[in-house]
N, C-alpha and C positions, 0 to 999 in steps of 0.2 A: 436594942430593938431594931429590926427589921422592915423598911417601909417597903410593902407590895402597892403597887399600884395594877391598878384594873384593867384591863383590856376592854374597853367598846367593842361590843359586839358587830358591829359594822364595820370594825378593821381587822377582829380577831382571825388570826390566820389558819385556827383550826378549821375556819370555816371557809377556806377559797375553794377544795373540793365542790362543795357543795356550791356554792355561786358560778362556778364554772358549769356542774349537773345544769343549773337550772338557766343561765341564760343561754346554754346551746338546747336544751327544751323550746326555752320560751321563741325563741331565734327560726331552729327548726319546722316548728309549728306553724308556726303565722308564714314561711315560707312556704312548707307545703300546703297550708290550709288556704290561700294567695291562689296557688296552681289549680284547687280544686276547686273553688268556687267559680275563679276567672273562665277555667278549661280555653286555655290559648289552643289557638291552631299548632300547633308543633312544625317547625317549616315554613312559620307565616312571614317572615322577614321581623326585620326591625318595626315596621307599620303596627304588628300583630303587638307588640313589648309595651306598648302603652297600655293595654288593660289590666297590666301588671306591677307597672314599674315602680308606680309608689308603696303599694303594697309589700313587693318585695322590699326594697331599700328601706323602709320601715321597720323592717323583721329584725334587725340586730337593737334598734331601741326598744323595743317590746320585751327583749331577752336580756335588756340590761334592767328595765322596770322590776320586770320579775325577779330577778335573780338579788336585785335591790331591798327588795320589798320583803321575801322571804328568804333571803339568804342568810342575816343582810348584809347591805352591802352601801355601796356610795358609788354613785355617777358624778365624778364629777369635769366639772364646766371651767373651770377659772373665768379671768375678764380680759375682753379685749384689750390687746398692745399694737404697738407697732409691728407685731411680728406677723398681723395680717397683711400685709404690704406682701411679704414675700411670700405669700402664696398665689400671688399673679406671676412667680419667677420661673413655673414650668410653663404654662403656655408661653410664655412669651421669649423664651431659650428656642423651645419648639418648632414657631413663627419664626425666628431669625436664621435657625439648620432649616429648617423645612426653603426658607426663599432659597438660600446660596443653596440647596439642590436643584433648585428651578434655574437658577443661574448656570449649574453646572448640565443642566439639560435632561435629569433623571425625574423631574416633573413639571407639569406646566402650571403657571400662575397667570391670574386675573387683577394688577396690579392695584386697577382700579378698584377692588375689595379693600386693599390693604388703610385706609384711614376709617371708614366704616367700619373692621373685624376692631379696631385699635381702639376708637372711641366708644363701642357697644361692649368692650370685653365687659369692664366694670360693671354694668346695669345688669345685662346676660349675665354674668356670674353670680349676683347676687340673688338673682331669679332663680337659677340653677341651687343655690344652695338651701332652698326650702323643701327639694327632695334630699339633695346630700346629706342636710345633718340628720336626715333621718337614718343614716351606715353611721357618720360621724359618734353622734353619742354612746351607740353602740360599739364601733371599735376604739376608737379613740377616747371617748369619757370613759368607760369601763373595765376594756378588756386592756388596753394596752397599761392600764396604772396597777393592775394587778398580775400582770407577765412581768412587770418591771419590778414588783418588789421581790423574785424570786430569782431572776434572770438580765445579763446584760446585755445593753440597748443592742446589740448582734443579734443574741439569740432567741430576744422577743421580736424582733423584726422580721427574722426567718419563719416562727410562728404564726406569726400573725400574717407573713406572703404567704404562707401555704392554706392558712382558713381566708383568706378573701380571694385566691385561685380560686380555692372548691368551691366557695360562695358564687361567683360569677360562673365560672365553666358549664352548669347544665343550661344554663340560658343559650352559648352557644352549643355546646353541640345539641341542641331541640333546633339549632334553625333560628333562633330570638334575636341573639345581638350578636352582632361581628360575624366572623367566618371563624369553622374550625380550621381552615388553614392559618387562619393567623391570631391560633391560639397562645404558640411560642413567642411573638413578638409581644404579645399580651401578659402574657407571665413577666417577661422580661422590664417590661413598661412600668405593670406594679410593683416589681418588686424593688426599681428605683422610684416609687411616688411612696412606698413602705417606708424607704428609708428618709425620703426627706420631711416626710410629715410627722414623722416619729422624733426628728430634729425638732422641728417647729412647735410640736407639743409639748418638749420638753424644755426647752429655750425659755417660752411662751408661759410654759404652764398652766396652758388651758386649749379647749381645744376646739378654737376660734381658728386662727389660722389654718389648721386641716378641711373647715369646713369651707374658707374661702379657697383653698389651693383646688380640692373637691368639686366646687361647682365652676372655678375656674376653667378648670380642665375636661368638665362636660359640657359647656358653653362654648370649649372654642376647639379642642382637639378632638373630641369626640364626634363631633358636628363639623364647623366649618372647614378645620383641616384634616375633612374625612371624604371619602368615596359612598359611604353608606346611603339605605335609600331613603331616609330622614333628614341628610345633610345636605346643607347649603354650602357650598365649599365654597374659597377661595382659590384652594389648588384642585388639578386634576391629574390623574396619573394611575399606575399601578397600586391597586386594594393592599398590594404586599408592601408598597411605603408609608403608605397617605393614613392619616388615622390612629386613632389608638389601637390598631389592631395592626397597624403599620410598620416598619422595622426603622425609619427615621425618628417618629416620636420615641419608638421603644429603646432605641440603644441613647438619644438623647437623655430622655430622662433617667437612664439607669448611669450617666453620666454625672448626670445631676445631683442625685441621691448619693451616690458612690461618695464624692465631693465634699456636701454636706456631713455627710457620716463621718468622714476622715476628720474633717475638721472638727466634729460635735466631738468624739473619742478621744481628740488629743487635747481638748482644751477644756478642763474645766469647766463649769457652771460659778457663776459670781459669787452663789451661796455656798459651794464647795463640794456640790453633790461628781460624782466620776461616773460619765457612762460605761467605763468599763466594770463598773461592779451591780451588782442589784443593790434598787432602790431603798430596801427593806420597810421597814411598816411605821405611819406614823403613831406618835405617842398620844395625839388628839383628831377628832373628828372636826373634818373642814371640809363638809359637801359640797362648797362652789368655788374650791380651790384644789393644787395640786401640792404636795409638801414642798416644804421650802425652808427647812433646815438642813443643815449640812449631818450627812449619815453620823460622824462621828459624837455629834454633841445631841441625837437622840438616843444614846445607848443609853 
């Protein structure tokens, strides 16, 4: 006799097409339907981006709801670890290359910022992360546990830089946030914050950590070690270093991710899972967790 066991419809993999249809719908929507109701100035600066910005940054949970709901599907969350600690470790790499460039004279610092930026990071961050996990859930709870069961941690990372590019890039070039001149340095920025949160998520297994790394990084690189006209800076200099739109933070954290990456690919997970292969699918549903048996002993 022949034991078949059933597939949960919520993990079945006939159905990731359709989960994917539906949370770039549900995602798309609430993004453009955000643009239409708001009707921003186009060119208004970063000033004009607040009548949008939670709206926007909301749109990928929406499209993971949906695509949950009727897919279905699972978002899920894990519980916080210690592995939120290190998502204060891109700002704060950032903060250390950003001074020894003030040191070396390619921007100027106001030194007296420096225990205020250092002391408020944590409270700012947390603050910051009440719009974050509204991308969070949305890339990290959904999409990235479902890139990963087909594809390894390389090549869902690469996917997932190229839909959070597109994601951001029409706000600059309308004029909203950053400069399109420093769009390249911006690409380059994410696609090292890609690779280390995609660490972090997986380390962690849950996707706490990306939300603190997330509002970290809008609290204090986005803002204070920015030129933008929202920002309180601690440095000043050229828009082409200073900034996440900057070429200091961006070859930093692409430095950083790089790093992370290497070391997440060559070294196992405790539980035996290999970021070099796909995750493949579990054998039970665990909506507020990520799997955590080893690929082999779920066949």
């Amino acid at each position: 006799m022949t034991e078949t066991t059933a597939i949960n419809p919520r993990i079945d993999p006939a159905h990731d097409t359709r989960r994917l249809v539906l949370y770039f719908a549900g995602l798309i929507g609430v993004y453009v339907g955000v643009l239409a109701i708001a009707r921003p100035e186009w060119g208004g600066g970063e000033n004009e981006l607040g009548s949008i910005a939670i709206g926007i940054m909301f749109a990928p949970t929406v499209g993971a709801i949906v695509a949950s709901v009727f897919g279905p599907g699972i978002i899920r969350f894990g519980r916080p670890t210690w592995w939120i600690a290190a998502g204060f470790v891109p700002p704060l790499v950032v903060l250390a290359v950003t001074w020894v460039a003030a040191g070396l004279g390619m921007v100027d610092v106001d030194p007296g910022e420096l225990v205020p930026v250092v002391l408020l990071m944590v409270p700012l961050s947390i603050v910051s992360c009440v719009s974050a996990i509204g991308e969070e859930i949305g890339w990290r709870g959904f999409l990235w546990p479902l890139l990963r069961r087909r594809t390894t941690f390389l090549v869902s990372s690469l996917i997932m830089w190229a839909i959070w590019f597109a994601y951001h890039a029409p706000m600059t070039i309308g004029g909203l946030y950053g400069t399109v001149g420093g769009l390249p340095a911006f690409g380059v920025a994410i696609l090292g914050f890609v690779l280390f949160v995609g660490v972090l998520t997986e380390r962690s297994r849950s996707i706490w950590p990306s939300v603190i790394a997330h509002g970290a990084w809008n609290a204090s690189v986005a803002t204070r070690f920015s030129t933008g006209e929202t920002a309180d800076p601690m440095f000043t200099g050229s828009d082409a270093l200073l900034g996440e739109f900057g070429w200091i933070a961006a070859v930093t954290m692409l430095a950083v991710g790089t790093a992370a990456a290497v070391w997440h690919v060559r070294t196992p997970t405790k539980d035996g899972l290999s970021p070099r292969e796909p995750m493949g699918y579990d054998s039970a549903v665990q909506s507020l967790a990520f799997r955590t048996e080893p690929r082999a002993a779920a066949r």
